[in-house]
N, C-alpha and C positions, 0 to 999 in steps of 0.2 A: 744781436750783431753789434759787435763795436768797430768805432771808429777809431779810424787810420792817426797814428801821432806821424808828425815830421820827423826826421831820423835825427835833427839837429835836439828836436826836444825829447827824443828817445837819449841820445846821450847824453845830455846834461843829465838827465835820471839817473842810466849808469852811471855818469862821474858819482853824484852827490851819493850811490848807495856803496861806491867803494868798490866799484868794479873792476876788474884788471885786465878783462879780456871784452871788448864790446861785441865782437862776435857772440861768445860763451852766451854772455849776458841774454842777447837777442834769441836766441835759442830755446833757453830756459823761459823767458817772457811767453816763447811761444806755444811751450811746450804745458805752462800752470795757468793762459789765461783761455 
């Protein structure tokens, strides 16, 4: 099981990987971890 990130330190991740859509992004995180 893993643990919960902040949504704030979820997006700082998207920013820094060059994300365009923060939605998309959380999607996909959720979808490959």
């Amino acid at each position: 099981m893993h643990d919960e990130l902040a949504t704030g330190t979820l997006s700082s991740i998207a920013e820094q990987a060059g994300a365009n859509d923060f939605d998309e992004f959380c999607k996909w995180i959720d979808r490959h971890i």
